[in-house]
C-alpha positions in Angstrom: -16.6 5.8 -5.8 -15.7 9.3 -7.1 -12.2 10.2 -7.5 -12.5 13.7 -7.6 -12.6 15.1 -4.1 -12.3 12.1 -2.1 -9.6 11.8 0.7 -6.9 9.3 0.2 -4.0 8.4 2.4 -1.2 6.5 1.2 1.4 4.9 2.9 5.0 4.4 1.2 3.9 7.1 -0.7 7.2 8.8 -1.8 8.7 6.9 -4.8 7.5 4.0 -6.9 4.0 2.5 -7.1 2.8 5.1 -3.9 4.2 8.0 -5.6 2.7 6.9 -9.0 -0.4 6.1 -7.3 -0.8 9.2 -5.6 -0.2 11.2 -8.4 -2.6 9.8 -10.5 -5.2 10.2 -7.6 -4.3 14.3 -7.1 -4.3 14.3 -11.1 -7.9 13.1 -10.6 -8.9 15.8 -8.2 -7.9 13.8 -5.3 -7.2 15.1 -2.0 -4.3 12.8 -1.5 -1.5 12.6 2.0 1.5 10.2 1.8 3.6 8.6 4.3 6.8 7.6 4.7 9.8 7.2 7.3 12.2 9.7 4.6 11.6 13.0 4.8 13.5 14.1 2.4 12.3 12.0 -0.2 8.6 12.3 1.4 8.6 16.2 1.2 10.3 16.4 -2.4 7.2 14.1 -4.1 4.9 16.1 -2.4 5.9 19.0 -3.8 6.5 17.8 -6.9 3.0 16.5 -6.3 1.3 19.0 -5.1 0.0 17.0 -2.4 0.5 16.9 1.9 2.9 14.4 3.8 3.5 12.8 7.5 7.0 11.9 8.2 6.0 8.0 9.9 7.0 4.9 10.5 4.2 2.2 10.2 5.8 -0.3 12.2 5.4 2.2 14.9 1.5 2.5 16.4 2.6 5.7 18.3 3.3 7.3 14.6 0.3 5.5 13.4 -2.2 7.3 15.8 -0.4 10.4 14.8 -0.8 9.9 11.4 -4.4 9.5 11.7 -4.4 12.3 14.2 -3.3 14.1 11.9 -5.9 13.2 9.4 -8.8 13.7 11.6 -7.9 17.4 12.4 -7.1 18.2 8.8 -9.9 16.4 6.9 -12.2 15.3 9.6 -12.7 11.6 8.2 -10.8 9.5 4.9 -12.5 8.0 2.0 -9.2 5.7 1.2 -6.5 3.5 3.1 -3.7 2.6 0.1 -1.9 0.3 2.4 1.3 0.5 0.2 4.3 0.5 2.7 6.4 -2.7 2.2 9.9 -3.9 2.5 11.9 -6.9 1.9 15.7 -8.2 3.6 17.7 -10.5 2.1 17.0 -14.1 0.4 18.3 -16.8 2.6 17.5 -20.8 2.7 15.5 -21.9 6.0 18.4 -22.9 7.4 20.0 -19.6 7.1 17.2 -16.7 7.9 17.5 -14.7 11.0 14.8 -14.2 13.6 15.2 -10.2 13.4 15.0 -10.3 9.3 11.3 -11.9 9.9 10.5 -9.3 12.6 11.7 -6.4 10.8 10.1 -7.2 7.2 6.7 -8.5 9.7 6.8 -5.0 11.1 6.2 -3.6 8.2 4.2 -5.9 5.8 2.3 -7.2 8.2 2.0 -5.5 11.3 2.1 -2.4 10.1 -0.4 -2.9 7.7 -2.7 -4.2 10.3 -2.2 -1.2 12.4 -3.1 1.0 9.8 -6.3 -0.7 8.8 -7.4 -1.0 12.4 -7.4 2.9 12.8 -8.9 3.5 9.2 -11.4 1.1 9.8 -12.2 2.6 13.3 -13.1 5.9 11.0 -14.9 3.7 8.2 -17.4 1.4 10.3 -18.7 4.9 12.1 -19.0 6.6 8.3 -20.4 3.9 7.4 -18.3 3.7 4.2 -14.8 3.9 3.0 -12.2 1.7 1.2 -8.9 0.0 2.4 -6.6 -1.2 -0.8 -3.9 -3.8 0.4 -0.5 -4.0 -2.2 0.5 -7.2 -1.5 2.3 -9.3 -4.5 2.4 -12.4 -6.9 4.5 -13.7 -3.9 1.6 -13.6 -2.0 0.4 -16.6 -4.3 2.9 -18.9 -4.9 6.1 -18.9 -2.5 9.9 -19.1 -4.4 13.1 -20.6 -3.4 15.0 -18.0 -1.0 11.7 -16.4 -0.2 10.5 -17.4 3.3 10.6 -13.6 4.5 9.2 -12.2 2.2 6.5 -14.1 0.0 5.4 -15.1 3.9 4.8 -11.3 4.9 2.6 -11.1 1.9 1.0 -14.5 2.2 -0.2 -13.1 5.7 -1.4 -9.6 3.6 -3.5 -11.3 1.3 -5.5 -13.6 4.6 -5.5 -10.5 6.9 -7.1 -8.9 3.6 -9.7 -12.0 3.4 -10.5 -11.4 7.0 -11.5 -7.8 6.8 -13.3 -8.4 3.6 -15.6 -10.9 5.7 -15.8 -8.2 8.7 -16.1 -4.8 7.0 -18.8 -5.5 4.3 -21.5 -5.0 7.0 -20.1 -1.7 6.8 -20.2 -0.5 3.5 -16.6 -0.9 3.8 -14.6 -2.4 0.9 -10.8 -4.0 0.8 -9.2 -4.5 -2.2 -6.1 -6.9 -2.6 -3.3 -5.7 -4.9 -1.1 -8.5 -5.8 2.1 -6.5 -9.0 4.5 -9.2 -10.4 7.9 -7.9 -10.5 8.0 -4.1 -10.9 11.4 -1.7 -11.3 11.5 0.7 -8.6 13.8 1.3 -5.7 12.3 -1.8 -3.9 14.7 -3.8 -2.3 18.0 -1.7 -3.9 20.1 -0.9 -1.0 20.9 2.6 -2.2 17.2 2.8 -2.5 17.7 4.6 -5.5 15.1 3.8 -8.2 15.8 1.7 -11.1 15.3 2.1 -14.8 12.2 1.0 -16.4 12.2 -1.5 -18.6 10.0 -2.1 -22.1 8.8 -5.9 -21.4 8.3 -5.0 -17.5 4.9 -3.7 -16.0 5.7 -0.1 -14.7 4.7 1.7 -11.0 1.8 4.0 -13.6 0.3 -0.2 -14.5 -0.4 -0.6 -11.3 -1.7 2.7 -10.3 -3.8 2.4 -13.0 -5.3 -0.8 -11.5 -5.6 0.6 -8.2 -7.2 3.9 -9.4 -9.9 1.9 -12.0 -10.8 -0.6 -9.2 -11.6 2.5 -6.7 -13.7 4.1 -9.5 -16.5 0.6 -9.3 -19.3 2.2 -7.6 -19.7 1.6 -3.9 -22.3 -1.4 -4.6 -19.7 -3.6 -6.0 -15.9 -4.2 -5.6 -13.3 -6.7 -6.8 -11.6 -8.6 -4.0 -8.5 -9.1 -5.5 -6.3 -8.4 -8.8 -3.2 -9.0 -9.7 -1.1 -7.9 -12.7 1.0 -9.4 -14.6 3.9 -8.2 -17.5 1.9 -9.8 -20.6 5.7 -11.2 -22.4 8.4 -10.4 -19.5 11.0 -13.0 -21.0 
């Protein structure tokens, strides 16, 4: 597809690999709208950026229909879904993790996500085109001790990003899966502050870069699923 002009929305958009992301999109000529539930940190990136925002919770399907309420008035359709919004809670043993942990890190990863791809792809099967991109992780290959929650959340990403794959190619319609090994941002922090970079560690621009070069495939083709790895992390 073309970068330049097309109209992106991102979710998670205002710090780490969404706010990389969306500003190598805009630097593309990208008309480019984040999300996120901060709106302080939401409206400082996108005006850093350059770029719109909606204050939203994806968790939330009332804030989702606004969100793409929103879109329809402004732009009239979307080219891009960058489901990015993800969270984690905690690293507990089976015999320790809390019903609400799963239900508040499923609202996000996984029902969220879902929400938002129902509505995009409401727009993108009448268009007749469009593209969904899903950022799961390298938990959402191989679980890890501790990592029930979270690595689960993702494991349900990547099959609900197998399923639309098999019922939006009719449609012109591609879905990407996203899966970044470890990657230092304010993910998981509990000041969410973000954290320093780090020489051996891929960085939120790696992944943007992925994202951004598997958009750029023309619409005949796309790549199902890529995941990137730190080449010597140790």
């Amino acid at each position: 597809m073309k970068i330049k002009g097309s109209k992106i929305l991102i979710t998670g958009g205002s710090k780490g690999l969404g706010k990389a992301t969306a500003k190598m999109l805009a630097d593309e000529g990208a008309q480019v709208i984040i999300t996120a539930r901060n709106e302080k940190e939401l409206k400082q990136t996108a005006d850093e950026l350059g770029i719109d925002y909606i204050v939203a919770d994806v968790s939330n399907e009332e804030d989702v229909k606004r969100i793409y309420q929103v879109i329809q008035e402004k732009w009239g359709g979307l080219d891009v879904l960058i489901n990015n919004a993800g969270l984690a809670r905690g690293h507990a043993s089976i015999d320790q993790v809390a019903l609400a942990d799963y239900q508040y890190v499923f609202g996000v990863n996984v029902f969220g996500a879902a929400m938002m791809a129902k509505y995009a792809a409401q727009i993108f099967m009448k268009q007749k085109s469009g593209n969904i991109v899903n950022i799961a992780s390298t938990a959402a290959l191989n679980g890890y001790k501790g990592g029930s929650i979270y690595s689960a959340s993702k494991f349900a990403l990547r099959s609900m990003t197998q399923s639309w794959q098999a019922e939006l190619r009719p449609y012109n319609v591609r879905v990407f899966g996203v899966n970044p090994t470890y990657v230092p941002t304010a993910f998981g922090t509990v000041d969410g502050k973000e954290k320093p970079l780090e020489a051996n560690k891929v960085a939120p621009d790696d992944i943007a870069h992925a994202i951004v070069s598997a958009l750029k495939i023309d619409n005949r083709a796309f790549i199902p699923e890529l995941t990137v790895w730190a080449t010597n992390p140790w």
